[in-house]
SERO-4910 file (N, C-alpha, C, O; in steps of 0.05 Angstrom, whole numbers):
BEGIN
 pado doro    nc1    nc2    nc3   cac1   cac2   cac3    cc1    cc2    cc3    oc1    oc2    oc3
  Unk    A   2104   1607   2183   2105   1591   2158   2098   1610   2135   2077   1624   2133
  Unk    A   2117   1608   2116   2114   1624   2092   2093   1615   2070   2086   1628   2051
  Unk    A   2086   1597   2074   2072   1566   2048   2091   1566   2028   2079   1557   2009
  Unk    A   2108   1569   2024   2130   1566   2001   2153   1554   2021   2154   1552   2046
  Unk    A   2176   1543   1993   2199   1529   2010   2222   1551   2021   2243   1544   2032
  Unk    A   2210   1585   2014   2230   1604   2020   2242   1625   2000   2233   1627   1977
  Unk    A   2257   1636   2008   2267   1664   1997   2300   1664   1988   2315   1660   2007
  Unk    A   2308   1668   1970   2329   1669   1954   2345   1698   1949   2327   1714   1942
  Unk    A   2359   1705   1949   2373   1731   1933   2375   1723   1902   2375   1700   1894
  Unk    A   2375   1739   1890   2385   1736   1866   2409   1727   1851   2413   1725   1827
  Unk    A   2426   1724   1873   2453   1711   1865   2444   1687   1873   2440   1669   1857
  Unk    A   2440   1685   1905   2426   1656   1910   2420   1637   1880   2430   1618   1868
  Unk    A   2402   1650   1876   2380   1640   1850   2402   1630   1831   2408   1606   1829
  Unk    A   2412   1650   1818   2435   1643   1796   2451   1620   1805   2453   1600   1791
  Unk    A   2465   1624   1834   2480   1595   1845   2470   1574   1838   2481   1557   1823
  Unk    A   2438   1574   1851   2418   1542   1855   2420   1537   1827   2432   1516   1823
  Unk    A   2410   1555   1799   2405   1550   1780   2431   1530   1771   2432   1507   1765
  Unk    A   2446   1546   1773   2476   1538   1761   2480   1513   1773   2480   1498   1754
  Unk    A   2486   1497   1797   2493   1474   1809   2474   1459   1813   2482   1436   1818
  Unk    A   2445   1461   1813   2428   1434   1805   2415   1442   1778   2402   1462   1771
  Unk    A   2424   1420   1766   2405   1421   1738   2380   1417   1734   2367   1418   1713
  Unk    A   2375   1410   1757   2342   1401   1760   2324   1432   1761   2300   1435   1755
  Unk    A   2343   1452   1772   2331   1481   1777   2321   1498   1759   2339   1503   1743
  Unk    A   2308   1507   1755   2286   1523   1738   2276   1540   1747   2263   1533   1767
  Unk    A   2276   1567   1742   2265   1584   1748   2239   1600   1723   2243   1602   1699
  Unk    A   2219   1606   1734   2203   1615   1718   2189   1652   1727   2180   1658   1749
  Unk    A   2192   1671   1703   2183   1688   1705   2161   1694   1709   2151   1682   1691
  Unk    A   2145   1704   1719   2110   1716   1731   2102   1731   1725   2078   1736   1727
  Unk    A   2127   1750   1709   2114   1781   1702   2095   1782   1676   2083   1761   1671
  Unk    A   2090   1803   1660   2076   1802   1646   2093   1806   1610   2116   1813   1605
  Unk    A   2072   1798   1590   2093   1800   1564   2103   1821   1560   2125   1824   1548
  Unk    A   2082   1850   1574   2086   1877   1566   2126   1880   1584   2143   1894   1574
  Unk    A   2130   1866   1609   2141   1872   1625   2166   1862   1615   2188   1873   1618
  Unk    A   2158   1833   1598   2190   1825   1589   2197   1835   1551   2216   1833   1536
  Unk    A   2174   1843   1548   2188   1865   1521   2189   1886   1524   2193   1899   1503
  Unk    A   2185   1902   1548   2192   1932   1544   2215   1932   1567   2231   1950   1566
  Unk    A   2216   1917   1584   2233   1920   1617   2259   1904   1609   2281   1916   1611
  Unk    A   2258   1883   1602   2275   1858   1592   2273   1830   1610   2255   1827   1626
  Unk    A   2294   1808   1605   2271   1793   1616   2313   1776   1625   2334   1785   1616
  Unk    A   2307   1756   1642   2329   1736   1653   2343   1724   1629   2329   1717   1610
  Unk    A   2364   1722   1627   2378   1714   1612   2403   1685   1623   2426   1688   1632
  Unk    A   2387   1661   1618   2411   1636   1628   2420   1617   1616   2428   1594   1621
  Unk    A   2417   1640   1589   2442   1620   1569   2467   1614   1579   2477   1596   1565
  Unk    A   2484   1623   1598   2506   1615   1609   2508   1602   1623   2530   1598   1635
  Unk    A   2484   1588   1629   2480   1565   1649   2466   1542   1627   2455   1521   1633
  Unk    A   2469   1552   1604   2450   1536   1588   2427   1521   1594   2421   1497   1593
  Unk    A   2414   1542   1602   2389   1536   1621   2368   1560   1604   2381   1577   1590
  Unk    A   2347   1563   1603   2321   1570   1595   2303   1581   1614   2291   1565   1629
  Unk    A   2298   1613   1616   2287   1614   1634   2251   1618   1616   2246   1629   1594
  Unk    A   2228   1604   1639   2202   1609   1632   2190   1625   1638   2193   1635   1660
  Unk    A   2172   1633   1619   2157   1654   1619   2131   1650   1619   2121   1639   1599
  Unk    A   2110   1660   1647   2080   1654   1648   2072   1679   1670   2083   1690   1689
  Unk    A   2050   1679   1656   2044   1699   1672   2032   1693   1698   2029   1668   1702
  Unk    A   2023   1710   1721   2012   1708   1741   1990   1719   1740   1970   1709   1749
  Unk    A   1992   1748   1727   1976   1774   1726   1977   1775   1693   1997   1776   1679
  Unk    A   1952   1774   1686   1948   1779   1659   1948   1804   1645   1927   1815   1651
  Unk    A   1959   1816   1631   1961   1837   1618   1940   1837   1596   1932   1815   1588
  Unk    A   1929   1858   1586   1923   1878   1601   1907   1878   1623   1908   1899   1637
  Unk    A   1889   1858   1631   1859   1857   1637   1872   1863   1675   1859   1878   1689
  Unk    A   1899   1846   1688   1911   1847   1711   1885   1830   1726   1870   1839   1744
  Unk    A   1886   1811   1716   1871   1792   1735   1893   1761   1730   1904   1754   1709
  Unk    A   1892   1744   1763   1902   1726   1755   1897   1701   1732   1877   1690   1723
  Unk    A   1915   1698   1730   1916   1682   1699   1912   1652   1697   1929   1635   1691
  Unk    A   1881   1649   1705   1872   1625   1711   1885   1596   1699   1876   1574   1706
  Unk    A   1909   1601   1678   1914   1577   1672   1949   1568   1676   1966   1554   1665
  Unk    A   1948   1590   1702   1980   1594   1716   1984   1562   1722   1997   1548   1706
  Unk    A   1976   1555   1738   1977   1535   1755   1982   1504   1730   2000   1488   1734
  Unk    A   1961   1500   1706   1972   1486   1694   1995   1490   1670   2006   1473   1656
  Unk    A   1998   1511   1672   2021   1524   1653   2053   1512   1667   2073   1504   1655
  Unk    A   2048   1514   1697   2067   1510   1712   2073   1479   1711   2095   1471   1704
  Unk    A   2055   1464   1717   2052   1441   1716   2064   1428   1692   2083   1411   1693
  Unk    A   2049   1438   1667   2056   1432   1643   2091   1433   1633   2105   1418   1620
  Unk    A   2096   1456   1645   2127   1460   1644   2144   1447   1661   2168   1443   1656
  Unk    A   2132   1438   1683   2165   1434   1704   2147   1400   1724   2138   1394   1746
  Unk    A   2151   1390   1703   2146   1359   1710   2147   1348   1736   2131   1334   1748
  Unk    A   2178   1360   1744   2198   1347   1770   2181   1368   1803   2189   1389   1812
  Unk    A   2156   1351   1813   2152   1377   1833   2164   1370   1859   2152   1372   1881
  Unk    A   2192   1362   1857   2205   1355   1874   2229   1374   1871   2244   1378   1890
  Unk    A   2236   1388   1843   2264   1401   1834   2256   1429   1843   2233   1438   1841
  Unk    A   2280   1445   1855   2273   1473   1856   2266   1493   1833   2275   1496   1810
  Unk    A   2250   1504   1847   2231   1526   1822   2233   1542   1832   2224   1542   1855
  Unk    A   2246   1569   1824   2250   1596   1832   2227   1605   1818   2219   1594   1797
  Unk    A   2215   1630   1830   2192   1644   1812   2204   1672   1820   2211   1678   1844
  Unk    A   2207   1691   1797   2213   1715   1796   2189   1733   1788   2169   1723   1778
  Unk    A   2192   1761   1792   2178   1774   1789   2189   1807   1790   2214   1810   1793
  Unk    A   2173   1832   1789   2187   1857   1783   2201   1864   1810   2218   1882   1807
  Unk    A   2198   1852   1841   2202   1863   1855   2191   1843   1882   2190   1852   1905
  Unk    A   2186   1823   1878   2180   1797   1900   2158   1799   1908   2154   1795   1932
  Unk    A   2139   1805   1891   2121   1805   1913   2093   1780   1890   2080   1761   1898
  Unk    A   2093   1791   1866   2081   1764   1854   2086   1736   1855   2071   1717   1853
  Unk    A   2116   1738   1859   2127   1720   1855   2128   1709   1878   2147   1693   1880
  Unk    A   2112   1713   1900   2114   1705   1933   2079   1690   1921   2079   1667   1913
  Unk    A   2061   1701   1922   2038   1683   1912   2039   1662   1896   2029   1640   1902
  Unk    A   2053   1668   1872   2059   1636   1854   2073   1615   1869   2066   1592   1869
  Unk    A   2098   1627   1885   2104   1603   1901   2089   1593   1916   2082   1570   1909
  Unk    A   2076   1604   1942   2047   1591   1950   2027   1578   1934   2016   1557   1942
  Unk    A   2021   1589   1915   1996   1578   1896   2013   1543   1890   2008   1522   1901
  Unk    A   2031   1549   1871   2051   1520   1868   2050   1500   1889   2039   1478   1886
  Unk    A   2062   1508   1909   2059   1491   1944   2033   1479   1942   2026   1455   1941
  Unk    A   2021   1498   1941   1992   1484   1952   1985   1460   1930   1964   1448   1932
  Unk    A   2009   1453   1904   1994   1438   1879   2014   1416   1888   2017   1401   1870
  Unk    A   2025   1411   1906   2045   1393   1923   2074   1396   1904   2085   1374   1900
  Unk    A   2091   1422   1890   2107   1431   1888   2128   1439   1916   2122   1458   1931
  Unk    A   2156   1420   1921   2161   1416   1949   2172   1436   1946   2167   1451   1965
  Unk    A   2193   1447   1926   2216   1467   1931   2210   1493   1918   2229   1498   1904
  Unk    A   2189   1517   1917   2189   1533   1912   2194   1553   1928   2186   1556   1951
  Unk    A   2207   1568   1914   2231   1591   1915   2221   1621   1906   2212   1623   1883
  Unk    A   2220   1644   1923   2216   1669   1915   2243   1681   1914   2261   1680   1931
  Unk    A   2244   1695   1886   2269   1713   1886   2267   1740   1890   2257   1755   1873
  Unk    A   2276   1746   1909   2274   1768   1930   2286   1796   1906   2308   1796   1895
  Unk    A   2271   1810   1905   2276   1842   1899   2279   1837   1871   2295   1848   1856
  Unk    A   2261   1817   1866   2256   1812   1833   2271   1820   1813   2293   1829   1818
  Unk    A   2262   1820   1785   2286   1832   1765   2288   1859   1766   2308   1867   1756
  Unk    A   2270   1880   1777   2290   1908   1775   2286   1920   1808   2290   1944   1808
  Unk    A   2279   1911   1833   2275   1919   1852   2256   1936   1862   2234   1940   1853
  Unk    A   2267   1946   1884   2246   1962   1894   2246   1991   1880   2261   1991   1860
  Unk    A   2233   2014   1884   2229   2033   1883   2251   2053   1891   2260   2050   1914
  Unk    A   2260   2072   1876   2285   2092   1894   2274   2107   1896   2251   2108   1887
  Unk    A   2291   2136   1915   2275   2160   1923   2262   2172   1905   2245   2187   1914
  Unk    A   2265   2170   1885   2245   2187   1861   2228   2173   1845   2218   2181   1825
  Unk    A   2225   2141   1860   2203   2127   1851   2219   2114   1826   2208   2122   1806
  Unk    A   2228   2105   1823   2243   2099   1791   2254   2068   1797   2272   2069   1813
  Unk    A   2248   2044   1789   2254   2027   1796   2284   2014   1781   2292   2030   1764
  Unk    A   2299   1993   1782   2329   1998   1767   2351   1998   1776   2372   1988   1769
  Unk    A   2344   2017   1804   2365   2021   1830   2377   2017   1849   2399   2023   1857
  Unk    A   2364   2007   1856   2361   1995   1890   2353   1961   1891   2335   1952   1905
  Unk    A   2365   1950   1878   2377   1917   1890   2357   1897   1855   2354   1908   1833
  Unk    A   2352   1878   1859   2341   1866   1843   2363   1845   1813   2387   1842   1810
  Unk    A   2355   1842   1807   2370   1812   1780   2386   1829   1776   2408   1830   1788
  Unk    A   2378   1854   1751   2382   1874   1738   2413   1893   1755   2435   1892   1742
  Unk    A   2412   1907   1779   2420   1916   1790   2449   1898   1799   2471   1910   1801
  Unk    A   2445   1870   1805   2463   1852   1812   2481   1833   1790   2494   1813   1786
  Unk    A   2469   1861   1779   2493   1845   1750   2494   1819   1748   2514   1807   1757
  Unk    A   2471   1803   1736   2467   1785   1730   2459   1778   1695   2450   1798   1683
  Unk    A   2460   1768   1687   2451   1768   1655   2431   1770   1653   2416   1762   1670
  Unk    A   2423   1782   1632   2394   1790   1627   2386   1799   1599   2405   1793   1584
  Unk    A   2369   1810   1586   2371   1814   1560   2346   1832   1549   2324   1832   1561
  Unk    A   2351   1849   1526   2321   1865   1530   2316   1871   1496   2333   1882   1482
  Unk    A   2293   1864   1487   2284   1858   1462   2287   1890   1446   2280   1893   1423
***
């Protein structure tokens, strides 16, 4: 048992987003991460992606008011909620954390918006939103 409703690809994600309108996905990373890295872009789904943190910038402690931020945003805790993050792995705790707030359908998006790490450490490369040519946008 994962405590979440499961794991997504990033096309996955874009699909779900796109064919239930009830679907929402919300970002985890940090503000520094979506103004210097760039951040999901689903105006073509005329959809809105959210932004909350998990990990607080600068201080990197969790961001004690995740959980009603989440709440506050996504009414339906019956509709799928994707949670993204730089590389899946924050975004695997918020879905658990959510679950546990009786959120039925949360969703980790696997190899987050820029992926894993490549051989020279440089992230960008090797799988993720970004990489899978998906829309996206950078301030």
């Amino acid at each position: 048992m994962t405590g979440y409703a499961g794991d997504v690809s990033p096309q996955e994600a874009w699909s779900l987003l796109e064919s239930d309108p009830s679907a929402i996905l919300i970002d985890v990373r940090t503000q520094a991460e979506w103004s210097y890295v760039g951040f999901v872009d689903l105006s073509p789904l005329n959809k809105n992606a959210l932004f909350i943190e998990w990990v607080t910038f600068p201080e990197g402690r969790i961001n004690p008011d995740f959980a009603a931020q989440v709440e506050g945003a996504a009414a339906d805790k019956d509709a799928p909620v994707l949670f993204l993050c730089r590389s899946g792995v924050r975004s695997i705790a918020a879905a658990q954390e959510m679950t546990t707030r009786g959120f039925t359908k949360c969703l980790n998006v696997l190899e987050g918006f820029e992926g894993d790490p490549d051989g020279t450490r440089h992230r960008g490369t090797v799988g993720g939103w970004k990489v899978r040519g998906l829309a996206w946008q950078q301030q």
